[in-house]
N, C-alpha and C positions, 0 to 999 in steps of 0.2 A: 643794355642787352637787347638784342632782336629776339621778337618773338615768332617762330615759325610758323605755329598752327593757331587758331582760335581757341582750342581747347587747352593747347600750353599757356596761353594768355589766360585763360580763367581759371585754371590750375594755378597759376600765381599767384592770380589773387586770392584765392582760396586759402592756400596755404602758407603764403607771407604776407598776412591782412598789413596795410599802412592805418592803424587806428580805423575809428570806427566808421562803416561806409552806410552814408545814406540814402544812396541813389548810384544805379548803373545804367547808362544805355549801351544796350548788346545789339540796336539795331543792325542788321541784315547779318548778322555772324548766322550765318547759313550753313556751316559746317558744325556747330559747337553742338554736343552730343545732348542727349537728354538727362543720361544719368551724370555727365558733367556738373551741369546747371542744378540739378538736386542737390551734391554735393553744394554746391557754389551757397545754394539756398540755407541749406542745414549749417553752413559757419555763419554767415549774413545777417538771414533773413531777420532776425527779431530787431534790428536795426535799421532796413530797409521803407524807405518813405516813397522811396518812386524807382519802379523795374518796368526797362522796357526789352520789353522781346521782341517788337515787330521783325517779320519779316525773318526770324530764325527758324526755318522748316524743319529740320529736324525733332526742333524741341516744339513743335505744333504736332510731328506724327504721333504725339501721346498728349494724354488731355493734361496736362501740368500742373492747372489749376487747384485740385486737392492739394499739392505738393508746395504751391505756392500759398492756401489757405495756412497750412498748417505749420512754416515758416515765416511770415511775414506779420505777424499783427498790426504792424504800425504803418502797414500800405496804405498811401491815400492815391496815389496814381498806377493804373498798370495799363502799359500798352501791347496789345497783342495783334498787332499789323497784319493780316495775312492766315489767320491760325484759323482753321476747316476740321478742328478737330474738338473743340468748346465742346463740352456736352453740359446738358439742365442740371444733370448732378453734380461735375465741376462746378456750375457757376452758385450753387447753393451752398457749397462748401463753401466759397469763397465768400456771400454772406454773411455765413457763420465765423470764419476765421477771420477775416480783414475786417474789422469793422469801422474801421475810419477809412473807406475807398470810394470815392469821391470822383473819381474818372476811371473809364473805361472801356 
């Protein structure tokens, strides 16, 4: 099947997981929403060993990172290409939540 939009592509995965995923790159999916990729996170993330966001401005116009703290424990890599929206209390969250993250 073709996928039209960036957000129906993560909307599938989302919601028809192929077993358990340990790693995405979503580089430059520049249109995929914010509250997309939260969902995306909230099925995922406790799975998740490596998320790359670079370069998806959308999901940089809000600080993601709590959201990524608080879904992913077992992040060792996260790329955030691009993202001017990092704040100190994001990156403290994450911290606290990732604590195997190793790159970033």
């Amino acid at each position: 099947a073709v996928v039209s939009t960036q957000s129906t592509g993560i909307n599938l995965l989302t919601w028809n997981p192929c077993g358990v995923l340990k790693g995405i790159e979503l580089w430059y999916w520049d249109k995929i929403s914010f509250s997309c990729i939260t969902q995306f996170l909230h099925c995922h993330g406790q799975n998740l060993v490596e998320l790359d966001l670079g370069w998806c401005l959308n999901v940089g116009l809000h600080d993601i990172l709590p959201n990524i703290a608080g879904a992913c424990p077992k992040l060792v890599v996260l790329i955030l290409t691009a993202h001017h929206e990092t704040t100190d209390a994001g990156l403290i969250d994450l911290s606290r939540g990732c604590l195997f993250l190793q790159q970033l």
